[in-house]
Backbone as numpy.savetxt, mean C-alpha at the origin, in Angstrom:
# Nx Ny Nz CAx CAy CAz Cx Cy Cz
1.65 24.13 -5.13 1.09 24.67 -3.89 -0.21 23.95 -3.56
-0.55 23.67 -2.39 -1.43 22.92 -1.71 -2.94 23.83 -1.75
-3.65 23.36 -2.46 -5.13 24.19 -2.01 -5.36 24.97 -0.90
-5.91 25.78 -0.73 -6.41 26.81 0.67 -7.06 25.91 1.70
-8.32 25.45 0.55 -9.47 24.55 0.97 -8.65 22.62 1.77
-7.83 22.25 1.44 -7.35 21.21 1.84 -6.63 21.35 3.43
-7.44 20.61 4.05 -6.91 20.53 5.40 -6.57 19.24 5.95
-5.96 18.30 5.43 -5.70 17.04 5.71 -4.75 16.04 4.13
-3.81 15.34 4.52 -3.14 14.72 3.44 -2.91 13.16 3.48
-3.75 12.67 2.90 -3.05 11.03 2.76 -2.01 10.66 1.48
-0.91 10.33 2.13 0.37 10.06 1.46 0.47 9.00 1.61
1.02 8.64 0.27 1.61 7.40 -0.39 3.07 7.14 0.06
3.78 6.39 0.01 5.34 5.98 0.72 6.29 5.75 -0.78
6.13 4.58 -1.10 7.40 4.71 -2.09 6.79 5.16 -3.37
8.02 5.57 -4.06 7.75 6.64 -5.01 7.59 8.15 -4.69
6.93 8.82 -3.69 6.70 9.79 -2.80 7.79 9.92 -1.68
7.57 9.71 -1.10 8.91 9.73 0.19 9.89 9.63 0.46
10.64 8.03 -0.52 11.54 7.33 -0.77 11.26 6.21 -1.77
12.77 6.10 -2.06 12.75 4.84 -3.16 13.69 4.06 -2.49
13.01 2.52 -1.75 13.80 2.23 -1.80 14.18 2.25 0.06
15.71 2.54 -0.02 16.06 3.71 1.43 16.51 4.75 1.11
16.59 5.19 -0.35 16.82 6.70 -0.61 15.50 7.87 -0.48
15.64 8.85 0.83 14.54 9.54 0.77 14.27 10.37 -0.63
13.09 11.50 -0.70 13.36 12.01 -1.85 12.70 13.48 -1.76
14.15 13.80 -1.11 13.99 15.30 -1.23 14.10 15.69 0.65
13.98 16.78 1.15 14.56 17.02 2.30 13.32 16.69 3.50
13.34 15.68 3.54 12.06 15.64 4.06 11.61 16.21 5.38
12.80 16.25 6.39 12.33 16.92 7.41 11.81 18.37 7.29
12.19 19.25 6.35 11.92 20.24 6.25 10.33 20.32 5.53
10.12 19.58 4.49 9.25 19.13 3.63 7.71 19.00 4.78
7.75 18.16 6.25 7.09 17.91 6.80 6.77 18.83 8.05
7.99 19.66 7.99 7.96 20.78 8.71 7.03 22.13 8.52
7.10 22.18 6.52 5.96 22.75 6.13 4.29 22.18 6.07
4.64 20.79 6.05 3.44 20.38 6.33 2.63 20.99 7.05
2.82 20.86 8.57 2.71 21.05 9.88 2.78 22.34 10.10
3.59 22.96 9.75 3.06 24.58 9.79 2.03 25.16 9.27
1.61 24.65 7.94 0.27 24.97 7.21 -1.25 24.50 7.79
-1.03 23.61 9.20 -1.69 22.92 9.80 -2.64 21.96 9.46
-1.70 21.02 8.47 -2.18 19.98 7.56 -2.49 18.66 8.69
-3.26 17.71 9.08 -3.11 16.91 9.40 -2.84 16.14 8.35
-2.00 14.54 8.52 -1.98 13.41 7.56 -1.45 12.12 8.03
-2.00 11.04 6.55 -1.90 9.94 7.43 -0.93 9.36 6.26
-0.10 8.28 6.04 0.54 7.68 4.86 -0.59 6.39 4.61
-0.56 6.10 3.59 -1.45 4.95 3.16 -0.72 4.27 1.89
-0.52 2.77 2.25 0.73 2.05 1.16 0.30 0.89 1.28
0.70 0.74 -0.51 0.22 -0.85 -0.70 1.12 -1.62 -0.35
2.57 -1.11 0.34 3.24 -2.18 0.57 3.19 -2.90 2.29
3.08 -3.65 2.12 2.71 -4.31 3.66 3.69 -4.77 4.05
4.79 -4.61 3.62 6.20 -5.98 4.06 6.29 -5.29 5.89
6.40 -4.27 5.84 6.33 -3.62 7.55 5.43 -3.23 8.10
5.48 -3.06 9.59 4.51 -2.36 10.15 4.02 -0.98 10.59
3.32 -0.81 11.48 3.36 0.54 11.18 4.40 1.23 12.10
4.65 0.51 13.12 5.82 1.13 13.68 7.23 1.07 13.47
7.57 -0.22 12.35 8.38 0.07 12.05 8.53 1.01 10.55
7.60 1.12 10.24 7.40 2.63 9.32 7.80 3.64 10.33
7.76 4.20 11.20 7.82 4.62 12.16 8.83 5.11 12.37
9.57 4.13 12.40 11.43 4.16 12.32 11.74 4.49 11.69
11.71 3.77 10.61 12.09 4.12 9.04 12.05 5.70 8.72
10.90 6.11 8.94 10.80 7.42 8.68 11.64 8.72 9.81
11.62 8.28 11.19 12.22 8.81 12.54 13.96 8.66 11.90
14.53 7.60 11.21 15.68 7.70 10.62 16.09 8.46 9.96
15.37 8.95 9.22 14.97 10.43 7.79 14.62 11.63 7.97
14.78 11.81 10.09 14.43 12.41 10.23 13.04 13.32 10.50
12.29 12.30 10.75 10.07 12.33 10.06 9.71 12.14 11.53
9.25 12.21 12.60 8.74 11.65 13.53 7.27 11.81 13.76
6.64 10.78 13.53 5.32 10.28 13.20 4.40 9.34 14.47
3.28 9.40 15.03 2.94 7.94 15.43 2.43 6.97 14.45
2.50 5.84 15.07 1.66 4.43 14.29 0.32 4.50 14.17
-0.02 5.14 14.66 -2.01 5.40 13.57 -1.92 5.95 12.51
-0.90 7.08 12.44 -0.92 7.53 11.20 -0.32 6.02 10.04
0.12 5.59 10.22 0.21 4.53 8.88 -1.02 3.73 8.64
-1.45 3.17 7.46 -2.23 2.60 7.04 -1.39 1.27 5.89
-1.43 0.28 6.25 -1.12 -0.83 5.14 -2.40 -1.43 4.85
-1.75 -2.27 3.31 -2.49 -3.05 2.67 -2.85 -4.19 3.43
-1.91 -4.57 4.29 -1.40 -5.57 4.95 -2.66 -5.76 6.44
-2.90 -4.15 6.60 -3.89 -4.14 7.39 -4.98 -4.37 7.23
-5.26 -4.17 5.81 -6.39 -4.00 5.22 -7.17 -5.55 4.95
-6.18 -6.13 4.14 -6.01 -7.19 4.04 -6.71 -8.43 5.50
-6.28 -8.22 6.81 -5.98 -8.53 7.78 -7.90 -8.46 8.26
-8.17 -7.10 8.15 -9.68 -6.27 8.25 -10.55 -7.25 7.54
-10.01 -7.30 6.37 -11.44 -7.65 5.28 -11.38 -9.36 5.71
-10.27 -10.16 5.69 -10.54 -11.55 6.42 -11.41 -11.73 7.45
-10.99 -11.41 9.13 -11.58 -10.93 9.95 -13.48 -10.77 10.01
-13.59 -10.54 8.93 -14.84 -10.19 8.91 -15.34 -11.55 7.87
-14.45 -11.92 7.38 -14.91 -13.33 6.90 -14.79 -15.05 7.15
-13.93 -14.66 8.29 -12.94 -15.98 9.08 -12.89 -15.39 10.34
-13.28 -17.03 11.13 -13.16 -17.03 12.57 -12.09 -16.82 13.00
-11.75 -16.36 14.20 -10.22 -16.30 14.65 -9.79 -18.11 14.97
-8.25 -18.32 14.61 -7.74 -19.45 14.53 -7.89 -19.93 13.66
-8.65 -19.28 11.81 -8.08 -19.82 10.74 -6.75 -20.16 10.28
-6.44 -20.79 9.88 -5.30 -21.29 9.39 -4.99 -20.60 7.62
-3.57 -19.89 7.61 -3.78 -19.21 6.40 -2.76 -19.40 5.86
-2.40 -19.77 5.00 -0.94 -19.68 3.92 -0.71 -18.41 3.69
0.56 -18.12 3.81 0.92 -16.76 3.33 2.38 -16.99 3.08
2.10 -16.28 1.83 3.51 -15.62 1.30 3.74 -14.00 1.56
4.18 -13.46 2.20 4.81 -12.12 2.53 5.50 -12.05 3.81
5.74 -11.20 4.31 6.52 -10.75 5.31 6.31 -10.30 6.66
6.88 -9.57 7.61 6.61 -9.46 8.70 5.44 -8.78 8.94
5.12 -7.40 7.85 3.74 -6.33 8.29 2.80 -7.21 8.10
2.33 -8.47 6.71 1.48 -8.92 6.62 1.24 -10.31 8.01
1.98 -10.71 8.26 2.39 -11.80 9.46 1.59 -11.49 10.93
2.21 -10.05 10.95 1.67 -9.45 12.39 0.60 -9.05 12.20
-0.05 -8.31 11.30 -1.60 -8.29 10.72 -2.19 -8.99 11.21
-1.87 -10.13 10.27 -2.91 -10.88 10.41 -3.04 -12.11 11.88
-1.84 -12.22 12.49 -1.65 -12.70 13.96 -2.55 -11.73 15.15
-2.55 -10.33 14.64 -3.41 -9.57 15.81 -4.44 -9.69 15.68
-5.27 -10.59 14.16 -6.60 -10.71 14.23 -7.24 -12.03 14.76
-6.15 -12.85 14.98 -6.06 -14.10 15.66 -5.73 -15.17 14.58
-5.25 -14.84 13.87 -4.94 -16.38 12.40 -3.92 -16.97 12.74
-3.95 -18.46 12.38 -2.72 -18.67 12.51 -2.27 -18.82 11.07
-0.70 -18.81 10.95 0.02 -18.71 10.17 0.40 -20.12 9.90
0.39 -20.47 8.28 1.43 -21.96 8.68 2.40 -21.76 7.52
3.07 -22.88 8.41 4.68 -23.31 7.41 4.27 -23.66 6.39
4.92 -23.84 5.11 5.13 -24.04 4.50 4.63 -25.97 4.39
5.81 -26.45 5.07 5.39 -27.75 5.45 3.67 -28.26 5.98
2.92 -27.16 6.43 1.57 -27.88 7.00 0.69 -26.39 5.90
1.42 -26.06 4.93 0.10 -25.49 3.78 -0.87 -25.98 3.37
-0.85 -27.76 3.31 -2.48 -28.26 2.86 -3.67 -28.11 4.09
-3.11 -28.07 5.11 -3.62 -27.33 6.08 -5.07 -26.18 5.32
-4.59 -25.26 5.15 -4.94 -24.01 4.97 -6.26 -23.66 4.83
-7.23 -22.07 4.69 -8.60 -22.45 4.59 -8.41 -20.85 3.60
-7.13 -20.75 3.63 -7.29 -18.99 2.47 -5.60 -18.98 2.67
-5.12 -18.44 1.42 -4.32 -18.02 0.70 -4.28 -16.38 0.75
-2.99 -16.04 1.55 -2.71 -14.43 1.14 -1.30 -13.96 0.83
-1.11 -12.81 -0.22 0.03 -12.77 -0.84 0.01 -11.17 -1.02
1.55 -11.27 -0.61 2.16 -9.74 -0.72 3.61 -9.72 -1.66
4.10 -9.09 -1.50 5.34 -8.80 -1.66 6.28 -9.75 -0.54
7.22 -10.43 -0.86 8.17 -11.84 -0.21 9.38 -11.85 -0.65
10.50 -11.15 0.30 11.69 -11.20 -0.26 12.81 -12.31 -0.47
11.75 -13.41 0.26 11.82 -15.09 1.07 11.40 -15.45 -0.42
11.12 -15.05 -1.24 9.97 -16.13 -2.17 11.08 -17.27 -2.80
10.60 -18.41 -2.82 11.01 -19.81 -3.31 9.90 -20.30 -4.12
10.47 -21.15 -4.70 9.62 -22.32 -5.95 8.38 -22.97 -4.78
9.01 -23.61 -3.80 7.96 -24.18 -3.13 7.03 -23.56 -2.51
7.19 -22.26 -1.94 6.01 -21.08 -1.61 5.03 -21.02 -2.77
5.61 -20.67 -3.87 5.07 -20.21 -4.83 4.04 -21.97 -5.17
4.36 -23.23 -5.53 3.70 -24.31 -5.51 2.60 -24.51 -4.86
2.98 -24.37 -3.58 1.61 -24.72 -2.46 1.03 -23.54 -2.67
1.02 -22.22 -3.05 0.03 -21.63 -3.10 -0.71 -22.08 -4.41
-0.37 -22.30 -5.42 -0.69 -22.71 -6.68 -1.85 -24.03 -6.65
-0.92 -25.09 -5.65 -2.20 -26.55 -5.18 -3.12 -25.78 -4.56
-3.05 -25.07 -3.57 -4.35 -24.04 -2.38 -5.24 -24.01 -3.55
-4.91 -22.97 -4.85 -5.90 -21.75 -4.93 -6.45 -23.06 -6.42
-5.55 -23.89 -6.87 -6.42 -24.45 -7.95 -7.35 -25.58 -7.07
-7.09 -25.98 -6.00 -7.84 -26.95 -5.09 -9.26 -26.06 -4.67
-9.59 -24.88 -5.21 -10.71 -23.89 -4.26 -10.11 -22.98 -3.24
-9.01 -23.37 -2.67 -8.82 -22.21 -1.48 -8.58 -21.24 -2.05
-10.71 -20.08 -0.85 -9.75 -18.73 -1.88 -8.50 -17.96 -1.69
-8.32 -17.16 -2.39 -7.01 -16.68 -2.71 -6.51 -14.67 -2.49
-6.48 -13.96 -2.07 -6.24 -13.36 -1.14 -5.19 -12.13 -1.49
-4.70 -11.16 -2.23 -3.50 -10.04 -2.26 -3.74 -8.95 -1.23
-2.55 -8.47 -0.81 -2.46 -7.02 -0.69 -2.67 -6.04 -1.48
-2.01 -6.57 -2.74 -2.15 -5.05 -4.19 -1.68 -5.60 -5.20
-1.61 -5.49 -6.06 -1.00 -5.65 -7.55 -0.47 -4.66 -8.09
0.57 -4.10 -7.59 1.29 -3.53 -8.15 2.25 -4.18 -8.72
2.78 -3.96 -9.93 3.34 -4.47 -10.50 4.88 -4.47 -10.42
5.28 -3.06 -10.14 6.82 -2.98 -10.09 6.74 -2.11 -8.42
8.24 -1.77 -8.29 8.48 -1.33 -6.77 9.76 -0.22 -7.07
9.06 0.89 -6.97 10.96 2.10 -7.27 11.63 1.75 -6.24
12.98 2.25 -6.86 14.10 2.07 -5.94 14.94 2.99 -6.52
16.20 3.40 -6.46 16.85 4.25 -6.80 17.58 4.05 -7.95
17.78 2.55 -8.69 18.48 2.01 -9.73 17.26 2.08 -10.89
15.92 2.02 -10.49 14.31 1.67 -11.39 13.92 0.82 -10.60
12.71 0.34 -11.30 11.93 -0.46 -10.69 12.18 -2.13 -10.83
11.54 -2.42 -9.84 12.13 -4.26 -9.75 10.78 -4.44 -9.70
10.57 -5.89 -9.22 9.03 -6.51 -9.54 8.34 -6.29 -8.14
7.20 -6.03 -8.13 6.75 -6.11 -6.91 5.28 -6.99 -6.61
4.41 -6.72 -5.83 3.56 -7.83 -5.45 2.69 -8.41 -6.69
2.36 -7.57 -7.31 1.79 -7.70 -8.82 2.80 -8.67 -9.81
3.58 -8.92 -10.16 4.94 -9.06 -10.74 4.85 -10.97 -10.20
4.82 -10.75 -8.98 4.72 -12.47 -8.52 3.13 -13.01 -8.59
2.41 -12.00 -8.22 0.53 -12.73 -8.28 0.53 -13.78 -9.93
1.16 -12.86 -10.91 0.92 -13.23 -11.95 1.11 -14.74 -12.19
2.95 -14.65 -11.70 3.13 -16.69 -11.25 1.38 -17.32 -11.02
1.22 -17.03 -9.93 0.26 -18.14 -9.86 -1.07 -17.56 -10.46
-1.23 -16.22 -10.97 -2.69 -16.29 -11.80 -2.65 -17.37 -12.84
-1.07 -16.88 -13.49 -1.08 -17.61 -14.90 -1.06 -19.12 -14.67
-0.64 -19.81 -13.40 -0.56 -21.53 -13.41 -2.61 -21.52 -12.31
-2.90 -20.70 -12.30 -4.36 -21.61 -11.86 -5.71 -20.90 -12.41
-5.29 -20.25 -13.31 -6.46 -18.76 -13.78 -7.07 -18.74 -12.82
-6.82 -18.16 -11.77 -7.66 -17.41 -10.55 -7.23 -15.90 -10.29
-8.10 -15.20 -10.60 -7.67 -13.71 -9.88 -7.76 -13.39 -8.57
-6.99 -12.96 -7.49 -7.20 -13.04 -6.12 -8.05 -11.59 -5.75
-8.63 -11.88 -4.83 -8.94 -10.50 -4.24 -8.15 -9.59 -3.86
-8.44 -8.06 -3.70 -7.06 -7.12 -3.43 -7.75 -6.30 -2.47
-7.09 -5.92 -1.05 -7.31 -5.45 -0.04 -6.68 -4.15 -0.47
-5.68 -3.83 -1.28 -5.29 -2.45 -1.36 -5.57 -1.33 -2.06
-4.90 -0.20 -2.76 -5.66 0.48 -3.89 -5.39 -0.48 -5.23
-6.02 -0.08 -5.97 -7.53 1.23 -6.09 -8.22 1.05 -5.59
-8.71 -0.04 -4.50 -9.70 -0.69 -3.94 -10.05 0.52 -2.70
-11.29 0.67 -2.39 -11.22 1.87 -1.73 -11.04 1.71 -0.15
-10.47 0.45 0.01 -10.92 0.42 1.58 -9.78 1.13 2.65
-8.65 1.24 1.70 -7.35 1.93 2.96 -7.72 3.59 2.42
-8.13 4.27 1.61 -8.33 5.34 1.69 -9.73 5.89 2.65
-10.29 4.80 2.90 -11.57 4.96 3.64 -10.98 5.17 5.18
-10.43 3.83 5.32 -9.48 3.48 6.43 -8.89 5.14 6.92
-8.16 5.53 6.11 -7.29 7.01 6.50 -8.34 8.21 6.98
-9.34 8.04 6.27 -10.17 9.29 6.17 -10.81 9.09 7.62
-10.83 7.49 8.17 -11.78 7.74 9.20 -10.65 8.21 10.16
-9.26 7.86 10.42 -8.09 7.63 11.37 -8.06 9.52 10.82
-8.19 10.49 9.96 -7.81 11.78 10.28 -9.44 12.74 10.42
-10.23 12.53 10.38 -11.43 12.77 10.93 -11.72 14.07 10.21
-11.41 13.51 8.79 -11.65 14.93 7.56 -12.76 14.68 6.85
-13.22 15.70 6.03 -14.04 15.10 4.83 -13.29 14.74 3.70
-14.12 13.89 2.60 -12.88 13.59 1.51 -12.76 14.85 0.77
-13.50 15.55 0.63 -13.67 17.19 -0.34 -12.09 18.04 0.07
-11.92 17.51 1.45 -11.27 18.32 2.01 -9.67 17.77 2.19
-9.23 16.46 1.63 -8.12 15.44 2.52 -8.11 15.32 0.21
-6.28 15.68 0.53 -5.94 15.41 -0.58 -4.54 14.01 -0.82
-4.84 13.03 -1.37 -4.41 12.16 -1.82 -3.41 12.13 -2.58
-2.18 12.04 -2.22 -1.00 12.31 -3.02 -0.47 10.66 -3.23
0.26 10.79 -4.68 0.93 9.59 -4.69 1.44 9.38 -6.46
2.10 8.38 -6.77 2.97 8.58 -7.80 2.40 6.85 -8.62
1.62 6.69 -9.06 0.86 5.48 -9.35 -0.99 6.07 -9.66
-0.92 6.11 -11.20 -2.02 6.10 -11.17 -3.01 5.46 -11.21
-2.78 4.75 -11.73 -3.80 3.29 -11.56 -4.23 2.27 -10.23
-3.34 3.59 -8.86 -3.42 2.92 -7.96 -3.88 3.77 -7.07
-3.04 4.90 -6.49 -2.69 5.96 -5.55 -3.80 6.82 -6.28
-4.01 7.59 -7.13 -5.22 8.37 -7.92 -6.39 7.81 -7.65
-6.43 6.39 -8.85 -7.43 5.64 -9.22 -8.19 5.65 -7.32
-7.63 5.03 -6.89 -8.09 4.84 -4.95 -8.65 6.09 -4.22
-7.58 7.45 -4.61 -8.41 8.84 -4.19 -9.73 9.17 -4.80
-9.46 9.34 -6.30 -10.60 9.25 -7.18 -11.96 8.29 -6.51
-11.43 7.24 -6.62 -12.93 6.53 -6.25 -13.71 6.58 -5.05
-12.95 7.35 -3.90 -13.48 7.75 -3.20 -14.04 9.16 -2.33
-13.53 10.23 -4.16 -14.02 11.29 -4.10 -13.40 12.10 -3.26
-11.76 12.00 -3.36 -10.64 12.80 -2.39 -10.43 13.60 -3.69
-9.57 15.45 -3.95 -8.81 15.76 -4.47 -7.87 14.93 -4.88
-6.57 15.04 -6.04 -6.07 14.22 -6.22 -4.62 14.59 -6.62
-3.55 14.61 -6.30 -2.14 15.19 -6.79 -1.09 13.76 -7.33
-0.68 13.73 -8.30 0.44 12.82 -8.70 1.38 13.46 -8.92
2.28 13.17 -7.99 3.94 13.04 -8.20 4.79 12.49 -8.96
5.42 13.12 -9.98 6.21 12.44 -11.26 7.92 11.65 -10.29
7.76 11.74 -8.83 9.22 11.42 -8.41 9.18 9.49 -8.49
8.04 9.22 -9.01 8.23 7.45 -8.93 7.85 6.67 -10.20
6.47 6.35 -10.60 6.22 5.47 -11.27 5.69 5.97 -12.63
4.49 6.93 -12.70 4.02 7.18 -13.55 4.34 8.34 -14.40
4.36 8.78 -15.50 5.41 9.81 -16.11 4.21 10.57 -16.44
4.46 11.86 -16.89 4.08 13.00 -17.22 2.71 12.68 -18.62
3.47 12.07 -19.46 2.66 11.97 -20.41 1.70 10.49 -20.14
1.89 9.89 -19.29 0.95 8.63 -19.27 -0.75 9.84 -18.39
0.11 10.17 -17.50 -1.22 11.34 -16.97 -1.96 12.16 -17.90
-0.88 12.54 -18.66 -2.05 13.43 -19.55 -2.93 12.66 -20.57
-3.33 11.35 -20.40 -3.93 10.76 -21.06 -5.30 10.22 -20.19
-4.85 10.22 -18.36 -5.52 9.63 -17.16 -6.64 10.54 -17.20
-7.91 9.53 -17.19 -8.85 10.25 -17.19 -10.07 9.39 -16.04
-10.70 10.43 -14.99 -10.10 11.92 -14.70 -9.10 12.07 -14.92
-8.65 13.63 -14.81 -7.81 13.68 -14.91 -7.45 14.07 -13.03
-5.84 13.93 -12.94 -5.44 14.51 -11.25 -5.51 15.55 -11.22
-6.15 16.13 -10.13 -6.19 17.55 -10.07 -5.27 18.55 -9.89
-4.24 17.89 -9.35 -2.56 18.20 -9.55 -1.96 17.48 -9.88
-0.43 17.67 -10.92 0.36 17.04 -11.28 1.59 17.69 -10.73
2.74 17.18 -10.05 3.87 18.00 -9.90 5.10 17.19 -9.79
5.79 17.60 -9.93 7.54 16.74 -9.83 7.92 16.47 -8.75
7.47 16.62 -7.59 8.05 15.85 -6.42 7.05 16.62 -5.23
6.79 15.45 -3.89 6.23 16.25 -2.92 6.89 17.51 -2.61
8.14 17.61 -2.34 8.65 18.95 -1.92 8.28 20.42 -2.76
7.94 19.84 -4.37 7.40 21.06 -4.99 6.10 21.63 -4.69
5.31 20.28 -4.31 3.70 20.73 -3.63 4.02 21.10 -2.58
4.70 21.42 -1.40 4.54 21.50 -0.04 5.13 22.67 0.06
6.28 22.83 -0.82 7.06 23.89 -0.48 7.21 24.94 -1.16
């Protein structure tokens, strides 16, 4: 059960919601109680491969109907923290997908091929369902040549309904391990998309509780920015790895639908 005191929810996506395209658990109803309890909330995810409207969909498919402010990506984040360090019409190598693409195109970057990567003046990397040997190379010449170097998140694996497969963390490693460079990370634990949410639902953090199934990510990110904190056993992190997480979450429960409902 959801605190008295909590009037606002930033939610996590996979692991929480769905794995995958399998939702998890009834969600229209799930969000129905949301909204009756007169929760505002926003989703906040390290995965950037989409945008926010097509999160949008995704979720309107499942039955969820949401606007696009409420999403928050890494991808955005990512996009933000450049922006503030690069002129518009940098030129950027990237390995990821369409959310990180359009990101970073609305901040004015350009994107290059593959073919014109020595080009480049920064390196950014997500999750790439495209990924090849030669993506993975030219980022490797970029980041051991000085160009800095750039993530969405490091997460390591990605649920799905079979377990987990590798996810943006899982490939960074490729090129940490061929240039010992650690890249910067726009996503959690890093506090800037939980900041991001808190300003887009116009809560206090005392008051806006942080759900998500990753502790070292989804927690660790609420935690550091002094949100309540609930982990969901429906994705990554198990029961007994928490009872070791310190802080500890201020809730632990087996699936959003058991907190909500």
């Amino acid at each position: 059960m959801i605190p008295a005191n909590i009037k606002a929810l930033i939610l996590d996506m996979d692991g929480v919601i769905w794995k995958s395209d399998a939702p998890i658990g009834d969600l229209p109803e799930i969000f129905a109680r949301i909204r009756e309890r007169g929760l505002k909330f926003v989703f906040a995810t390290n995965n950037g491969t989409k945008t926010p409207e097509e999160y949008q969909q995704k979720l309107a498919d499942l039955g969820v109907d949401i606007e696009p402010w409420q999403v928050v990506t890494s991808a955005m984040g990512i996009a933000f923290m450049l922006a503030q360090k690069y002129p518009k019409g940098t030129k950027i190598f990237m390995i990821g997908e369409d959310g990180i693409r359009v990101a970073l195109e609305e901040k004015g970057f350009e994107i290059l091929s593959v073919e014109n990567a020595p080009e480049a003046k920064a390196v950014v990397m997500g999750i790439d369902r495209g990924i090849n040997f030669q993506k993975v190379a030219e980022a490797t010449l970029l980041v051991r040549a000085g160009i800095p170097f750039y993530t969405t998140n490091t997460d390591r694996t990605f649920p799905t309904p079979r377990g987990e497969i590798p996810g943006s963390g899982a490939w960074l490693s490729v090129i940490i391990t061929a240039t010992g460079v650690e890249p910067i990370v726009a996503g959690k634990p890093f506090p800037y998309l939980m900041e991001l949410a808190l300003e887009k639902l116009g809560k206090k953090k005392e008051d806006t509780l942080v759900i998500g199934d990753r502790l070292e990510t989804d927690i660790a990110a609420g935690q550091n920015v002094g949100c309540p904190t609930a982990l969901v056993l429906s994705g990554v992190s198990r029961k007994e790895q928490a009872d070791q997480w310190m802080p500890q979450p201020d809730m632990i429960m087996d699936s959003l639908s058991v907190l909500v409902l």
